[in-house]
C-alpha positions as CSV (number, residue, x, y, z in Angstrom):
1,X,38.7,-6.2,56.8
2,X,40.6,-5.9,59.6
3,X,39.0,-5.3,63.3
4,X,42.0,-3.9,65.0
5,X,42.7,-1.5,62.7
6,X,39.1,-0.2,63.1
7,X,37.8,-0.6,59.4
8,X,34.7,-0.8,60.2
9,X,33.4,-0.2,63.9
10,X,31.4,-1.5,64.9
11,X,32.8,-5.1,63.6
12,X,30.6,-8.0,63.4
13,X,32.7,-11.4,62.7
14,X,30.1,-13.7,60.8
15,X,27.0,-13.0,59.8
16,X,23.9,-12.3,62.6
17,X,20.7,-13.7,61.4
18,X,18.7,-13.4,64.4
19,X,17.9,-10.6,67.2
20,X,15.8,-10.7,70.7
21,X,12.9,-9.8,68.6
22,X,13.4,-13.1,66.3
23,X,14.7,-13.5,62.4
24,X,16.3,-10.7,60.5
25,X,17.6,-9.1,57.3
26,X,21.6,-10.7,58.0
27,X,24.6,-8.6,58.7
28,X,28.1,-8.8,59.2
29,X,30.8,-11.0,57.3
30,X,30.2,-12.6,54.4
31,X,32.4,-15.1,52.4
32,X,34.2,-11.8,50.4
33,X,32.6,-8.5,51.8
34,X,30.0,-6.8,54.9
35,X,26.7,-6.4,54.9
36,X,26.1,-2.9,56.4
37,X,22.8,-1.9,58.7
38,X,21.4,1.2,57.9
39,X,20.6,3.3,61.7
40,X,17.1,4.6,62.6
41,X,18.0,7.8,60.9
42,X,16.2,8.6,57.5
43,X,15.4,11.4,55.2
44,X,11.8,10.7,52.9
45,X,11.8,12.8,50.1
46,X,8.8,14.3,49.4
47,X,7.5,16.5,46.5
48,X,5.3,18.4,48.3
49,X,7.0,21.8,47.5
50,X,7.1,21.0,43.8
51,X,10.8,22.0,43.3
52,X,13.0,21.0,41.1
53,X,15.9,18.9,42.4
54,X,19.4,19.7,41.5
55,X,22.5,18.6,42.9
56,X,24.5,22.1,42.8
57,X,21.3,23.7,44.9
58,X,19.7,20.8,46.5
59,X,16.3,22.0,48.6
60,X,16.5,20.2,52.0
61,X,12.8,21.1,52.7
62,X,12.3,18.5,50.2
63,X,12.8,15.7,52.7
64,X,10.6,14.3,55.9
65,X,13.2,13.8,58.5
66,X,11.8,10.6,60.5
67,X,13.6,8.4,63.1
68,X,12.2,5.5,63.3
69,X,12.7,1.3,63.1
70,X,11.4,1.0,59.9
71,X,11.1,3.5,56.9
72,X,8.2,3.5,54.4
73,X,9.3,5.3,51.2
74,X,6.6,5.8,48.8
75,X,5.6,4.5,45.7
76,X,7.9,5.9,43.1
77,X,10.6,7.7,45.4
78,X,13.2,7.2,47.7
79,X,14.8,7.7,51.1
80,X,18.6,8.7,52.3
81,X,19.6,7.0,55.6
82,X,23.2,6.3,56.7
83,X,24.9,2.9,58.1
84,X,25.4,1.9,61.7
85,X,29.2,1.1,60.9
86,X,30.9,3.5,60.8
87,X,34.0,3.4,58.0
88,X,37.6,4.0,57.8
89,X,39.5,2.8,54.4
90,X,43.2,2.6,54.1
91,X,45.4,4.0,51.0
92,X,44.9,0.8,49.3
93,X,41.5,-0.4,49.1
94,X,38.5,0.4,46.9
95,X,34.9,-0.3,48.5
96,X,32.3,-1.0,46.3
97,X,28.8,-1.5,48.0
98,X,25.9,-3.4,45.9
99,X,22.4,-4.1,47.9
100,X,21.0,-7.4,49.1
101,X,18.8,-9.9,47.2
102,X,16.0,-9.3,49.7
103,X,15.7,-5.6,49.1
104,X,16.5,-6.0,45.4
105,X,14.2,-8.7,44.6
106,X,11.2,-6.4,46.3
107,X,11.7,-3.5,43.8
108,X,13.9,-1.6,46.8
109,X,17.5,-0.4,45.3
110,X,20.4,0.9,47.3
111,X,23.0,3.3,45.5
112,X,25.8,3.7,47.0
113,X,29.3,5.6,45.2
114,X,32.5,4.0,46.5
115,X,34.5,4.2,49.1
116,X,37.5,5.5,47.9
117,X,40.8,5.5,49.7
118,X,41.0,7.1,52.8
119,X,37.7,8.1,52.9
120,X,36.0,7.8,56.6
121,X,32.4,8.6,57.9
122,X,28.9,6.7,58.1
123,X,28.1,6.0,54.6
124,X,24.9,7.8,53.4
125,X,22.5,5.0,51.6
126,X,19.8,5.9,49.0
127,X,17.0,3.6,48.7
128,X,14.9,3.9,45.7
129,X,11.4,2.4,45.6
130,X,10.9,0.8,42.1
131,X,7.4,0.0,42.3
132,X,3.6,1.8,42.7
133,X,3.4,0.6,46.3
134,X,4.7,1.9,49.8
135,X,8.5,-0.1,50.4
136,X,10.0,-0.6,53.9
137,X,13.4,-0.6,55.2
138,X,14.0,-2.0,58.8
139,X,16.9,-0.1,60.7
140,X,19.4,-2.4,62.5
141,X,19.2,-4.9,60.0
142,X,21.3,-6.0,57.1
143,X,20.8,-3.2,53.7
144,X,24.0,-3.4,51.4
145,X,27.3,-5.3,50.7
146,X,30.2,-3.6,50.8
147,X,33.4,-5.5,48.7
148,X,36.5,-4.3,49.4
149,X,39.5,-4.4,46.5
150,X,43.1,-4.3,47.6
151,X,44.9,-2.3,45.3
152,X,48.7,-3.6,44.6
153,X,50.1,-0.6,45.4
154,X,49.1,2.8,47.5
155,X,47.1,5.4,45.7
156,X,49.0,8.6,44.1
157,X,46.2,10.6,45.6
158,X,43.4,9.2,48.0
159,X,40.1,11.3,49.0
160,X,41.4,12.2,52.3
161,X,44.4,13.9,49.9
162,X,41.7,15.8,47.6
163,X,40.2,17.2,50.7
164,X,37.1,15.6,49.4
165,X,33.7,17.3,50.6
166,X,32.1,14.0,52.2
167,X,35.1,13.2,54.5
168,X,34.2,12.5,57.7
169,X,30.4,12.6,57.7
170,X,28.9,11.0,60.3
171,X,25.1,11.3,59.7
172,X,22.5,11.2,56.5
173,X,24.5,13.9,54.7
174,X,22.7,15.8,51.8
175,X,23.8,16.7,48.3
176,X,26.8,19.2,48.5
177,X,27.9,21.1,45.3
């Protein structure tokens, strides 16, 4: 994790526990990864049209688009919103992100697919509320760890090779078949 070759910008060294407005969810460096912020940016999904969801023909009217400091996803659904850093992995390193004990141990799961090499862009999170009651997310504060593998040698073929559909996305980026 390397701040002048603009991994991850913006870079926090250490972790950042507290803001002007007092304690918060950390973020930054940890002893063997980054906890990642999600932005202000989120998309609610909602079943208010009754469709069906699927991936090849994904129905954008089937998210609230809200910008806001927190998020309340309710009971039983979730939310898409992307991180504050924004990433760029060399040839030989895998990113695997896994969410925080905080969120976790309140019933709120982020998924996240990794990062694959060469793959750049804001990372679009899913949060997933687990239990019968309205969940919140804060914006600018700590969401996800992201662990970074060093491979011993290049990839044959990274994402930016494949030409893969999610390169470069910079804000809370939909399904794409």
């Amino acid at each position: 994790m390397s701040e002048q070759h603009g991994m991850i910008e913006p870079f926090q060294a250490g972790q950042v526990r507290e803001s002007a407005q007092g304690r918060i969810i950390s973020y930054g460096t940890s002893s063997y990864g980054y906890d990642v912020r999600c932005s202000n940016e989120f998309k609610i999904f909602t079943n208010i049209n009754s469709t069906i969801v699927d991936p090849k023909d994904f129905d954008e009217g089937s998210f609230v688009d809200v910008k806001s400091d927190v998020c309340i996803i309710p009971p039983n659904s979730f939310a898409l919103a992307r991180t504050v850093e924004f990433f760029r992995i060399p040839r030989d390193v895998l990113v695997i992100c896994l969410g925080k004990s905080t969120y976790a141990r309140c019933g709120i799961i982020v998924n996240v697919t990794p990062l694959e090499p060469e793959w750049e862009g804001h990372v679009t999170l899913e949060f997933s509320n687990t239990t019968p009651l309205p969940a919140k997310i804060y914006a600018n504060e700590g969401v996800a760890q992201m662990l970074f593998f060093g491979g011993d040698e290049v990839c044959e073929t990274s994402y930016r090779d494949r030409g893969g559909k999610y390169q470069g996305q910079t804000g809370v980026t939909l399904p794409k078949a």
